[in-house]
C-alpha distance (Angstrom), angle and dihedral (degrees) to the residues before:
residue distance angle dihedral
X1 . . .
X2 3.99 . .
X3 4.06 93.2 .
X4 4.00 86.5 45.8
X5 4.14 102.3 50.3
X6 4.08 78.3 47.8
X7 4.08 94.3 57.4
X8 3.44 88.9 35.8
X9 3.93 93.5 46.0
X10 3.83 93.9 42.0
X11 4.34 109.0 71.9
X12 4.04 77.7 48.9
X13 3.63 97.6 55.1
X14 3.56 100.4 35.0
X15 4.11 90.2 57.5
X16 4.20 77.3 70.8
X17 3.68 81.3 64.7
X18 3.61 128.9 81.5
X19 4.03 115.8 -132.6
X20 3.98 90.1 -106.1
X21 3.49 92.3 55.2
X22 3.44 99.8 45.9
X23 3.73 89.0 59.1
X24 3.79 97.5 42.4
X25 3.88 87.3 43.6
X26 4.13 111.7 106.2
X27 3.81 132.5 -149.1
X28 3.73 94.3 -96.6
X29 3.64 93.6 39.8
X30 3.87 94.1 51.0
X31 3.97 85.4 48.7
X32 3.74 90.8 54.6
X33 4.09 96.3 53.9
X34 3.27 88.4 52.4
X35 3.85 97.7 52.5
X36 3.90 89.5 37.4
X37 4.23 91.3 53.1
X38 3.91 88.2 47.1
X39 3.08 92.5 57.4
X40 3.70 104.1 46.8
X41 4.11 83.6 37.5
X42 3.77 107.6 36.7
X43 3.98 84.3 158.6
X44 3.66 91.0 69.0
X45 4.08 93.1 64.4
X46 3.84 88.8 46.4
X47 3.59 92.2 55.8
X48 3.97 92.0 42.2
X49 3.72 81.3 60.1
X50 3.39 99.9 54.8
X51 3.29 94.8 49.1
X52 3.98 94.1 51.9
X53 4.00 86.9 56.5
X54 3.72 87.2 46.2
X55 3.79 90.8 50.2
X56 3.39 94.6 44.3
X57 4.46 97.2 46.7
X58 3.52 82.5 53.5
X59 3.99 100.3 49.6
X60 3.92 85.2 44.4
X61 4.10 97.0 49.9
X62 3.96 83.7 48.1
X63 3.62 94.0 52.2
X64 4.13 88.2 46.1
X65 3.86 94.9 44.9
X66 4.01 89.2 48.9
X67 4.59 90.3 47.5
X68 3.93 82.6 42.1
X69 4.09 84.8 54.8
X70 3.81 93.5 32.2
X71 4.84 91.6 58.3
X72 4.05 78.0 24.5
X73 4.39 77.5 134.9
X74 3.88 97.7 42.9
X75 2.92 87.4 48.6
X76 3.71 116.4 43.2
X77 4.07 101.2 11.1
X78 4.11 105.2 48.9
X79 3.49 118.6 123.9
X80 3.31 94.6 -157.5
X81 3.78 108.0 68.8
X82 3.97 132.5 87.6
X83 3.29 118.0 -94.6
X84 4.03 133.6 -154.8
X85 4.24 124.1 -164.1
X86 3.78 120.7 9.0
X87 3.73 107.9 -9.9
X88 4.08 89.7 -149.1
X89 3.81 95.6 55.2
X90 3.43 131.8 144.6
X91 3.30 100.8 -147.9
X92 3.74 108.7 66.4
X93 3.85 141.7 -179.6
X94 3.78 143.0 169.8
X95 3.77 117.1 -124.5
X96 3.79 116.9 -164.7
X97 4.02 107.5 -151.8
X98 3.96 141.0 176.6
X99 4.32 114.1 -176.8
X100 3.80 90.6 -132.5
X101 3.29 96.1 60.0
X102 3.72 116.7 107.1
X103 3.84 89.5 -158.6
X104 3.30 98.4 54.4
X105 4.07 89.8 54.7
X106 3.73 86.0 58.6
X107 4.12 86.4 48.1
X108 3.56 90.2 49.2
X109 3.78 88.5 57.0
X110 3.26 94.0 52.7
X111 3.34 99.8 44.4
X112 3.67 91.9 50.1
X113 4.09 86.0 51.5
X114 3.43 95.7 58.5
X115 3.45 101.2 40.2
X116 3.86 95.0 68.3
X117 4.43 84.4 65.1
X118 3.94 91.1 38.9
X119 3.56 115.8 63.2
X120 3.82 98.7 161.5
X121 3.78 89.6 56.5
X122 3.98 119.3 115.0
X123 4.03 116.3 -168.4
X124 3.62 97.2 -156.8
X125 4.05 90.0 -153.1
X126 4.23 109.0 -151.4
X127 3.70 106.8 -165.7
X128 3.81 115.2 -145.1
X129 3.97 131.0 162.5
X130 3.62 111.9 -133.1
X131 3.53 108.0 150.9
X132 3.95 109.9 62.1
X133 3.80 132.2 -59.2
X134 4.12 93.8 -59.7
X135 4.15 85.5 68.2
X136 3.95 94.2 45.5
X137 3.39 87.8 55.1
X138 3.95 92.7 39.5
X139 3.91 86.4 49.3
X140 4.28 90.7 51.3
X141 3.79 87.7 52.8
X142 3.51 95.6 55.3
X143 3.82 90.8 42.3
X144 3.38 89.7 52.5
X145 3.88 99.2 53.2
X146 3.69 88.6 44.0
X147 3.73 86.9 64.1
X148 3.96 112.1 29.3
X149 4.09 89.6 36.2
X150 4.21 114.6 11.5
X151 3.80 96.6 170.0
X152 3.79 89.0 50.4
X153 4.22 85.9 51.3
X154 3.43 101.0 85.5
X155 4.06 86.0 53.2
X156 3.67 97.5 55.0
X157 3.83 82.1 47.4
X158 3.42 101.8 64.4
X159 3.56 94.3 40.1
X160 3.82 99.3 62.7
X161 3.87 87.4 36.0
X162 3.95 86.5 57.9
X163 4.18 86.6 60.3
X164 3.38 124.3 95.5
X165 3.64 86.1 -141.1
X166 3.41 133.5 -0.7
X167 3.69 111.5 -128.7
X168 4.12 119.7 -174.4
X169 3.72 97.7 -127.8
X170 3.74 88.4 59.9
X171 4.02 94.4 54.9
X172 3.59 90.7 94.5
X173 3.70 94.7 55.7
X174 3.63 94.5 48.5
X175 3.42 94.3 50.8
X176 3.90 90.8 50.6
X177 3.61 84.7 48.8
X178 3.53 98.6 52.2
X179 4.17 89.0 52.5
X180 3.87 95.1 -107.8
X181 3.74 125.8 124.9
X182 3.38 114.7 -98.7
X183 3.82 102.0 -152.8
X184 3.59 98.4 48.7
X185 3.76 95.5 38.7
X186 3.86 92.6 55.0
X187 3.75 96.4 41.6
X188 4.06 88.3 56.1
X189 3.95 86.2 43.9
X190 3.48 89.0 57.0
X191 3.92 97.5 49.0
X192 3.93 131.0 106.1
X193 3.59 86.8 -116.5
X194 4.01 92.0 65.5
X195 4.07 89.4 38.3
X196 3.60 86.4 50.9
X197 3.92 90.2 49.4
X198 3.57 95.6 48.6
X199 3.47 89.4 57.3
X200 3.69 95.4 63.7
X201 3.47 99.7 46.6
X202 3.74 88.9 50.3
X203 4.00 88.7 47.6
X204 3.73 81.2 54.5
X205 3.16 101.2 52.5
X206 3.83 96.3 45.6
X207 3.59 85.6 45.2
X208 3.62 108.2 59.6
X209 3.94 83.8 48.7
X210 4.07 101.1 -100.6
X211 3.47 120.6 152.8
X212 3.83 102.5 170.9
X213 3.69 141.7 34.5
X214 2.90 145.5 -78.7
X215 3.54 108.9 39.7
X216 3.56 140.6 158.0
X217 3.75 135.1 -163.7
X218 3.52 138.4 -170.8
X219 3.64 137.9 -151.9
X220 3.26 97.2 -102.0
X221 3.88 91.9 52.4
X222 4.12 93.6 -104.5
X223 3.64 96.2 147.5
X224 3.95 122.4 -162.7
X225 4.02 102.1 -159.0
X226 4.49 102.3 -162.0
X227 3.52 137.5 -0.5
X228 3.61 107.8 -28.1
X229 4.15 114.2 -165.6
X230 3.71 126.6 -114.0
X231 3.71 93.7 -104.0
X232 3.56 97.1 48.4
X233 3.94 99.0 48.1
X234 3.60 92.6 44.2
X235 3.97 83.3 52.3
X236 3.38 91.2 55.8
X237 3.70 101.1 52.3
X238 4.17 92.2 48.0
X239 3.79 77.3 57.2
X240 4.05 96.9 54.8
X241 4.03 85.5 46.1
X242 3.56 102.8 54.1
């Protein structure tokens, strides 16, 4: 960061300097300006600092927006995830979710909040297990129902989202609870198939840079890290309309 705020500090303070100078002007003596004007304009290495973070936010959300383009089919065009609201939508996004996360509960709220005044919204649901063995097997569930029964997804959903934590010896239950058979469910859940298709969402997830759930993206690689409020996310989608 040091050798950075001095690049980025030195154009401005050698425009202070006439050409001559410059040239005549040593190592040590170039050093010393620089301390001497920081410390008669201490503002100037604040602002140098904001604009580093700026620089660097924006060189990030670039990168994102062009690995959101780059898995733009994993991510928005496979048949084989869960999906929440109207499955033909037009207004799409990606939401990264593990059941033991108390975020994603409070995302799930949300999401089931502003669904009932967006009917061409799709929640692309990616399953991934996060938190310990209980979500992995949470996550296969879910995978599994999106596959063997996808209108019956959204049920199984809400179910495990309604725990306060989703424990692998209740799977069954849930599953019964959420109408879908049990047997058949679990022996697709426990399939290479579903192994295989956890490991894409989780090389996904990893690869667009997440570390944490929930998350959403977009297809324009917006990306809402957390549990975002009603208000806000409807916000943002009268914003991607207009």
């Amino acid at each position: 960061m040091k050798k950075r705020l001095l690049l980025s500090l030195a154009p401005l303070l050698m425009l202070s300097v006439a050409p001559t100078a410059q040239a005549e002007m040593s190592r040590e003596e170039f050093q010393k300006l620089v301390r001497e004007t920081l410390l008669e304009q201490p503002e100037i290495l604040r602002e140098a600092i904001i604009k580093l973070e700026e620089n660097d936010r924006l060189a990030q959300q670039k990168q994102f927006e062009a690995q959101v383009r780059e898995q733009s089919k994993l991510l928005f065009a496979s048949k084989t995830d869960g999906v929440m609201g109207n499955p033909k939508g037009s207004i799409e996004m990606v939401y990264f979710t593990d059941y033991n996360c108390p975020y994603c509960r409070r995302l799930n709220a949300t999401l089931l909040e502003v669904l009932k005044t967006e009917p061409e919204l799709k929640v692309i649901v990616k399953d991934i297990g996060i938190l310990g063995p209980d979500s992995v097997k949470a996550a296969r569930l879910a995978l599994a129902a999106a596959q063997e029964s996808p209108r019956q997804y959204e049920e199984l959903h809400q179910v495990m989202m309604s725990q306060q934590r989703v424990q692998a010896g209740a799977l069954k239950s849930i599953a019964d609870k959420a109408g879908l058979d049990v047997d058949t469910l679990q022996a697709r859940a426990d399939s290479k198939g579903i192994t295989d298709k956890l490991n894409q969402n989780m090389a996904l997830f990893r690869g667009l840079g997440l570390n944490g759930t929930p998350a959403l993206v977009f297809a324009d690689g917006t990306l809402i890290p957390g549990a975002i409020d009603t208000a806000g996310l409807q916000q943002m989608l009268q914003d991607k309309k207009s």
